[in-house]
C-alpha positions in Angstrom: -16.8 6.7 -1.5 -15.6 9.0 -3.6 -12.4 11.1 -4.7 -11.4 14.4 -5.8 -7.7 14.1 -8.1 -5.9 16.7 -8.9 -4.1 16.5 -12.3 -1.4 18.4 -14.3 -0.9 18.2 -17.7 -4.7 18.3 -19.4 -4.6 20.9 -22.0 -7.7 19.3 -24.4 -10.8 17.9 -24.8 -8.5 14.7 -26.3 -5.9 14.7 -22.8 -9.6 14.5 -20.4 -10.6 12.1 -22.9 -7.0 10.0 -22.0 -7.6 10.3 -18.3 -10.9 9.4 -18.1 -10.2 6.3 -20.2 -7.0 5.7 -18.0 -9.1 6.2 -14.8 -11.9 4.2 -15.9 -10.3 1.2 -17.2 -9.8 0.6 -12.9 -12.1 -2.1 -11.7 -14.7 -0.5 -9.4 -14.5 2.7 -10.6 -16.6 5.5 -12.1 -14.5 9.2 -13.1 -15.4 12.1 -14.6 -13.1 14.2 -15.5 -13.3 18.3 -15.6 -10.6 19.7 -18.1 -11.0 23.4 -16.4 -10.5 22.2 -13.0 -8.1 20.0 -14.3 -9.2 17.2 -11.6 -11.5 13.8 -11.9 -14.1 13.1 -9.2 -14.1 8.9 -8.9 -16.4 7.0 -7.1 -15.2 3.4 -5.9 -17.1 0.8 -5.3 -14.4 -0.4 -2.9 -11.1 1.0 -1.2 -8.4 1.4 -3.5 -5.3 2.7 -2.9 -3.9 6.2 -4.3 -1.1 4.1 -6.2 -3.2 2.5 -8.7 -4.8 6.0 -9.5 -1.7 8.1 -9.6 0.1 5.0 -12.4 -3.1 4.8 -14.5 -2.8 9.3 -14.5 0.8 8.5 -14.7 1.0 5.8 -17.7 -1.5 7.6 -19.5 1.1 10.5 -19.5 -0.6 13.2 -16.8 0.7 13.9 -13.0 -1.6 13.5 -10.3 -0.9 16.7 -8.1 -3.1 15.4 -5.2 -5.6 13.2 -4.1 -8.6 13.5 -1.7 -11.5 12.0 -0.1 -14.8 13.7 -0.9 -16.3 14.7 1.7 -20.6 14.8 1.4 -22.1 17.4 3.0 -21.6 18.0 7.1 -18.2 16.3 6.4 -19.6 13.0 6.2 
């Protein structure tokens, strides 16, 4: 499965470097960060709940905006 967040607050290379740390540090997950879409695609390796993403964005000092399931192609 995977994610799309939306996040406020990335103005540098140094801020997508904080996220992706932030994001990564989550057990079961992958994220890569884009700083000019300002959003992270994660993949899990299990369900997680949108809490423990938006307090690891949040702690790391970013605001998660929105969060939502990635759909793969035909919706699926």
């Amino acid at each position: 499965m995977k994610k799309i967040i939306k996040i406020e607050g990335m103005t540098c290379s140094h801020c997508q470097a904080r996220v992706e740390k932030a994001l990564n540090s989550i057990t079961g997950v992958d994220a890569k960060v884009d700083l000019k879409k300002k959003a992270a695609v994660v993949s899990l390796d299990s369900d997680i709940s949108d809490s423990v993403f938006k307090d690891a964005v949040s702690e790391a000092g970013y605001e998660v905006v929105s969060i939502e399931e990635k759909k793969g192609l035909f919706g699926r």
